[in-house]
N, C-alpha and C positions, 0 to 999 in steps of 0.2 A: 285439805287446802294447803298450800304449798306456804312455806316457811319465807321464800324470798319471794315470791308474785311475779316471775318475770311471766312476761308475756303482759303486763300493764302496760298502759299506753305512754308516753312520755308526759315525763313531771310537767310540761304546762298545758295539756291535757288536762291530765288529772286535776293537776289544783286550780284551773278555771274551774272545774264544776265543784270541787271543794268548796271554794269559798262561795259561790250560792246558798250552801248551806248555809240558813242565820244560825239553828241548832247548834251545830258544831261548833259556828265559830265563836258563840257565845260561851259553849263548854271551856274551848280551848283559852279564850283571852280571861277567866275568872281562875281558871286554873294555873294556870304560865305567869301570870301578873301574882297571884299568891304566892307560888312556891319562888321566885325570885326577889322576891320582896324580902322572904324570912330567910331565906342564903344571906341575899346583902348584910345583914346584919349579924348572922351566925361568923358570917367571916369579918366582918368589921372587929368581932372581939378578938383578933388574936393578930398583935403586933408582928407576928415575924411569918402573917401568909405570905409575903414574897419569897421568904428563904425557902419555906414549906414545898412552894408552888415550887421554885430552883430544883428544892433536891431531890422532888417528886419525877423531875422534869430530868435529870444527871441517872439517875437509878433508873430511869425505864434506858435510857439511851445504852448506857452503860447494859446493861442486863441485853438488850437488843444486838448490840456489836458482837457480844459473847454468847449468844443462845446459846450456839451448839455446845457448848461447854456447860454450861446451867443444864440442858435439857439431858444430860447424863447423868448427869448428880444427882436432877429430881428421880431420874430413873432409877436408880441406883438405891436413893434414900426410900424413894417407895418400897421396891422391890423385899431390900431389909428391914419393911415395918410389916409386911406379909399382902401386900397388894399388888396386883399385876396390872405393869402397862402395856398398852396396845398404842399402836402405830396408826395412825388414819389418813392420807393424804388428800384425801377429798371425801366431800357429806355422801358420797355414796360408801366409801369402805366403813366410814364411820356407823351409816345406819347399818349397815352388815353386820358388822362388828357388836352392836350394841342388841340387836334384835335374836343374833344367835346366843349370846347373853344371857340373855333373858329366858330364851328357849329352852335352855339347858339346866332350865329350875324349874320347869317344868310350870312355870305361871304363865297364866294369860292376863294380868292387868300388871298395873306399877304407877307407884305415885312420882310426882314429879314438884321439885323445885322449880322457881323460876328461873329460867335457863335462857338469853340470849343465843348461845352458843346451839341448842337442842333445835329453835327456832330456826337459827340460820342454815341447819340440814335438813329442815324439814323431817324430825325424827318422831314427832306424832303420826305424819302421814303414814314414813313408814313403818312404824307399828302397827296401827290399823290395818295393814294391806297383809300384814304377818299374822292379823286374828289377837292382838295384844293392847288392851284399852289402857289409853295412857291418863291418867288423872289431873290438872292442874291444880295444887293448891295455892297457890300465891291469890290475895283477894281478887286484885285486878287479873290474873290470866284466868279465873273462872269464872270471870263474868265473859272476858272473852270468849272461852270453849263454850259455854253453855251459849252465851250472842249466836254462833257461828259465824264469830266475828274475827278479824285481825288485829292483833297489839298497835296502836298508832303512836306510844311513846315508849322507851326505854327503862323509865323507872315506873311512871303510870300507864301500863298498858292499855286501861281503858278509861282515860283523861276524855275520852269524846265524848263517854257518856253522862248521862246527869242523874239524878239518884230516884226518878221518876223510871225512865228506861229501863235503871237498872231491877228496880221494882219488879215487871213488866217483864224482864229476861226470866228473875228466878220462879217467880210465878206459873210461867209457863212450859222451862228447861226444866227445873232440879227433879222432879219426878221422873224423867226421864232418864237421868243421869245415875243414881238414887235417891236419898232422901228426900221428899218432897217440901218446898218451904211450905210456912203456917199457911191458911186460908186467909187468914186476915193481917197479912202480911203490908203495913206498911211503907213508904218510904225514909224514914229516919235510920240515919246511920247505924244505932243500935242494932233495931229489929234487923237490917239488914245486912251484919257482921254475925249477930246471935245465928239468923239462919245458914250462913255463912259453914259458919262454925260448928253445927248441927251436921249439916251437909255432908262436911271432909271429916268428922271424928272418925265415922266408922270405917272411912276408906283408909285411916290411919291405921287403925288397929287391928283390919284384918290384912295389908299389905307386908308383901314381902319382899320386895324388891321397888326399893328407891331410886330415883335417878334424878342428879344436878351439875350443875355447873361450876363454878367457883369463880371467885372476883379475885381469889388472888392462889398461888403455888410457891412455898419455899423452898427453892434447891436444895439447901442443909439438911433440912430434915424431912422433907419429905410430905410436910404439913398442907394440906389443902384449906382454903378460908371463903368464908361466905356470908357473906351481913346481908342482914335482911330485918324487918320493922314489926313483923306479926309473929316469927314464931310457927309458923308453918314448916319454913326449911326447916329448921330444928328436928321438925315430930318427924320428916325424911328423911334427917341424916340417923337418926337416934334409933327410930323403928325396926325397920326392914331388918332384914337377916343380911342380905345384899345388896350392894351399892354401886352403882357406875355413875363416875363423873366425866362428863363431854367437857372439856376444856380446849379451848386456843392455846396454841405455843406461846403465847406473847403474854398469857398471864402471869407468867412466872415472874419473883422477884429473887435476888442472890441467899440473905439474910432475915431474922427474927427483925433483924436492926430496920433493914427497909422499910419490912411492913409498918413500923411503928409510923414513919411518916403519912404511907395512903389513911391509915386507922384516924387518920387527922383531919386530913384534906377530904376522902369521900363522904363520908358521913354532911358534911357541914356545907358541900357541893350539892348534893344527890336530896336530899332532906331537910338540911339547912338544920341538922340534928349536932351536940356536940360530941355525940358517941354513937354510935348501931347499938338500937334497942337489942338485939341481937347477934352476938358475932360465934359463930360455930366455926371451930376448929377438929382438924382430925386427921393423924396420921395412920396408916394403915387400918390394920384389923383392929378387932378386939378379941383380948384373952379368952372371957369366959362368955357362957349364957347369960347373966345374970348382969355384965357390964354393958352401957351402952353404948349405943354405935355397931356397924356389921360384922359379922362373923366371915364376908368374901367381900375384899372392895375391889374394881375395875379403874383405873385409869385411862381414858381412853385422847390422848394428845391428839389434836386436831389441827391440820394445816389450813387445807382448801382454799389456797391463795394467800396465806401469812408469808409465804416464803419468797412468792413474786411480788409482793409488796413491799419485805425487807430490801429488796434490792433495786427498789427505786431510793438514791438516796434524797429527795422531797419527800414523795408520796409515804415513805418509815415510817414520819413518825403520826401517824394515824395510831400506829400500833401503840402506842401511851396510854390510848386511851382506858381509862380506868370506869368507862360505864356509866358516869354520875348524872347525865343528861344536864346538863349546867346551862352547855349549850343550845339545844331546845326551848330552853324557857326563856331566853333572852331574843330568839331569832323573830323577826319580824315577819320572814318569812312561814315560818313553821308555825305560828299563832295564828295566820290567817290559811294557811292550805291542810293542815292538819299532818298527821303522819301517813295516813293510805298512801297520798299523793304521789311518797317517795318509791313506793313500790318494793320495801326492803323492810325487815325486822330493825333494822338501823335506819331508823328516820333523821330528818333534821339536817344540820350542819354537820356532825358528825359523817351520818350515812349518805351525805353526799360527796364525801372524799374515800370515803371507808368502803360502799358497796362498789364502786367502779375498780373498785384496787380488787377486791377481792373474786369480783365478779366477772371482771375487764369490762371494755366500753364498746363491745359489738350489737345489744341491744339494745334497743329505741331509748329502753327507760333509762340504762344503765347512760347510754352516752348524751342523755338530757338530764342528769343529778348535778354534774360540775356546774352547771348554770341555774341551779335552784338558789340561787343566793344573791343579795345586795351586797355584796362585801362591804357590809358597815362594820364590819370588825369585831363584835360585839361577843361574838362564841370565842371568839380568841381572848379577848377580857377576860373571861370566866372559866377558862379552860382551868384547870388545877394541878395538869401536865404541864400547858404552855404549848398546847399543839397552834400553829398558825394555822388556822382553817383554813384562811383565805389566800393562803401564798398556796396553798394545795389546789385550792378551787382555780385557781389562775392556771397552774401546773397543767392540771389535768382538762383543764379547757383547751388546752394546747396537745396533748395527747390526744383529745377526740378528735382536731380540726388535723391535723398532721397524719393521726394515727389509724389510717384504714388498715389493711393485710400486711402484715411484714413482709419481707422479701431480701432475699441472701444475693449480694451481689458481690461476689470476690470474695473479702473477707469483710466488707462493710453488710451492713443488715438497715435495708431502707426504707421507711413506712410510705405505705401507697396512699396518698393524699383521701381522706373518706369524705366519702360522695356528702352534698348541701350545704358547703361551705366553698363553692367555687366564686362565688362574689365578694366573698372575705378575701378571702388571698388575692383577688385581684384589685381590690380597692386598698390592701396591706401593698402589695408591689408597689402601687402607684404611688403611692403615699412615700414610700420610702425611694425611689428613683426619685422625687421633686426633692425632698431632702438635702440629696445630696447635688442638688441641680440648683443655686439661687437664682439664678434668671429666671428659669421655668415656676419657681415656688413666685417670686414675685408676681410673672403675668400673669400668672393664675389668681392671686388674689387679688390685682386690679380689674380681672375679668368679672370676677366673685360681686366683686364691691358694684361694678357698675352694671351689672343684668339680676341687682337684689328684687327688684319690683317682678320679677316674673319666675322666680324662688317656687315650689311648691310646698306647701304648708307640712307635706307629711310624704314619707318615701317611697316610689314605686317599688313593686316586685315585693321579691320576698322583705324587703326594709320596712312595708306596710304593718305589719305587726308589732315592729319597735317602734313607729312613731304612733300609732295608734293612741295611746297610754302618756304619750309625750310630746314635748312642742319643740320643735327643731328649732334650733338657739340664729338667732339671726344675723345675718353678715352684715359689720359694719360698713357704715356709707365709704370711710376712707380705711385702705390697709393701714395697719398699725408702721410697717415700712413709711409710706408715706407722710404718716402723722407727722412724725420722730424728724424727717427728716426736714418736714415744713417747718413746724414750733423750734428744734433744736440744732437744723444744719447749719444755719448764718452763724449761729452763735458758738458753736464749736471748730469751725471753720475759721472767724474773727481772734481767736485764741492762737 
């Protein structure tokens, strides 16, 4: 099953039949409404989250301006701690890359961190197509793998589910997978972590080959970083003989110094935690048998649209983002459509500015995400970068409507106007010739004001759908011109 789901139908597709779901959307509002509650207050403790949130917000930009310059040094610093990087410019060299890896240890399985990045190339698929079974340990991706389901949040990938379902998944998956859960298996969080954890021991310890991602990369030294709550990544970075980690260019931070700010800000975003239960660090190899961590690590740097995204100067700074899903759990919209909707391993207010960038806006889904949103502002509150989601959402609402096929004209490059917004632009013209026209803008709204009785309640054509859901605001009896000028012309005139 594909990591990005294109070929989904467009986000108000999707999330009309989302929200019929009562199931979900009951999962999704006890879940969102909790973890946002215990943020508010995890962040409420620390007087200076505005500075935090700044210098969170200065260090990615700063780091961003200067990649190419970072992304040497991390090379550089890896190289000299005895790990090898590899170059990926898109999720197909990347699964290349990674799957001959792997080939070349002569295994056919590999455990896995929970990995955004791994998701986004869809590198489970291609493993399987290569004869190579890829493991999830993280709680919530194996309830997914074993569902044969999709991640529909960022931090809780399976936030949809309720712990009955989840019951119900292991029940009927884990002997398939290997270890089978108990027969009298439960729904209490316990029994259903114990089995959990029963499940992934053995695939720990007979694994030789790890594979993750990282939330963060230090240029200086070369240090890869990964928080996480349970202590699974750990058993995958520590185990295996070999290690390959799929990272984004954009993860990288300059200094030891930077990290200390995210080490503040995510946690207390993401969890609403004042530290990562777990934070793994680790630079290159290890010396002997007997230390842990791998004896062969992989670095494999990841573009696949990071670099056409750096040079939209809006659309950048997406790339901040630090993963914590803050956003998610405040969206209004994403509480009641779920994550499927969005068609993307980046759900939300995030993956609605994040997958079109990455993915561009020529498919249905892709160029229906800019408009998954209320721009109530609300992801932009909590952001812990300072991304303006919604100045992006605006942005790229104007990229889809403008942005059909480029086309080279001289030395100008001009977007070919994309097909279903021909009544936009002409209701935009109109609007903007009367503007600049006040006689024309006046008769028209004495025209407005005096033919209100035969007004239609709701708009023909394709405008049937927006008013559907809304009540068209009603034309005053007299223009406001006119008011001003009845109530206030004598009298300012008399002066």
């Amino acid at each position: 099953m594909s990591g990005t789901f294109v070929g989904m139908p467009a986000f108000p597709v999707a999330a009309h039949e989302a929200v019929g779901n009562t199931t979900l959307r009951a999962n999704l509002r006890h879940a969102t409404h909790t973890i946002r509650d215990k943020r508010a207050k995890a962040v409420a403790e620390l007087d200076d989250w505005a500075l935090l949130r700044e210098a969170g917000k200065q260090i990615k930009d700063h780091t961003l301006r200067h990649l190419d310059t970072y992304l040497v040094q991390l090379e550089e610093a890896v190289t000299a701690a005895g790990g090898v990087v590899h170059w990926a410019a898109d999720a197909a060299e990347a699964n290349r890359i990674v799957t001959r890896l792997v080939k070349e240890t002569g295994e056919s399985e590999v455990v896995k961190v929970k990995s955004m990045a791994t998701q986004e190339i869809g590198l489970n698929e291609a493993l399987e197509e290569a004869g190579i079974a890829a493991y999830e340990t993280d709680l919530a991706e194996l309830i997914v793998q074993l569902g044969h389901d999709r991640p529909s949040h960022i931090l809780v990938p399976a936030i949809h589910r309720n712990r009955g379902e989840i019951r119900d998944i292991f029940a009927k998956e884990m002997g398939e997978w290997g270890r089978p859960a108990p027969e009298d298996l439960t729904d209490t969080p316990a029994e259903l972590a114990e089995a959990a954890r029963l499940h992934l021991r053995e695939k720990f310890l007979r694994a030789k080959v790890g594979i993750s991602g990282a939330n963060f990369m230090v240029a200086e030294t070369g240090t890869l970083v990964v928080v996480e709550s349970e202590g699974n990544g750990r058993m995958c970075l520590t185990l295996p003989e070999t290690l390959i980690s799929v990272v984004g260019i954009e993860k990288i931070v300059p200094t030891w110094r930077d990290l200390e700010v995210f080490l503040q800000t995510l946690p207390r975003s993401s969890t609403a935690e004042r530290m990562n239960p777990y934070t793994s660090m680790w630079t290159g190899t290890s010396d002997t048998e007997t230390a842990d961590g791998p004896r062969a690590f992989h670095l494999v740097l990841l573009d696949n649209g990071r670099t056409d995204t750096l040079a939209d100067e809006v659309g950048r700074q997406a790339l901040r983002c630090i993963r914590c899903s803050a956003c998610l759990n405040v969206c209004p919209v994403y509480e009641r459509a779920g994550g499927h909707a969005y068609g993307s391993v980046y759900p939300g207010p995030i993956g609605a500015i994040l997958s079109p960038q990455l993915r561009g806006t020529t498919s249905e889904i892709d160029a229906s995400l800019p408009y998954a949103s209320s721009l109530c502002g609300a992801c932009y509150e909590v952001c812990p970068v300072a991304i303006d989601i919604p100045e992006v959402l605006v942005h790229l609402r104007e990229r889809v409507v403008q942005g059909g096929p480029a086309t080279r004209q001289g030395n100008r490059v001009v977007l070919k106007p994309a097909k279903g917004h021909a009544a936009e632009r002409a209701a935009m013209r109109a609007a903007g010739w009367a503007f600049v026209h006040p006689g024309a803008l006046r008769a028209g709204q004495r025209v407005a004001s005096r033919t209100r009785r035969f007004h239609p309640r709701t708009l023909p054509g394709p405008g049937r759908a927006w008013s559907a859901t809304r009540d068209l605001p009603q034309v005053p009896a007299e223009p406001f011109r006119d008011w001003w000028q009845r109530t206030h012309g004598k009298k300012e005139s008399g002066k």
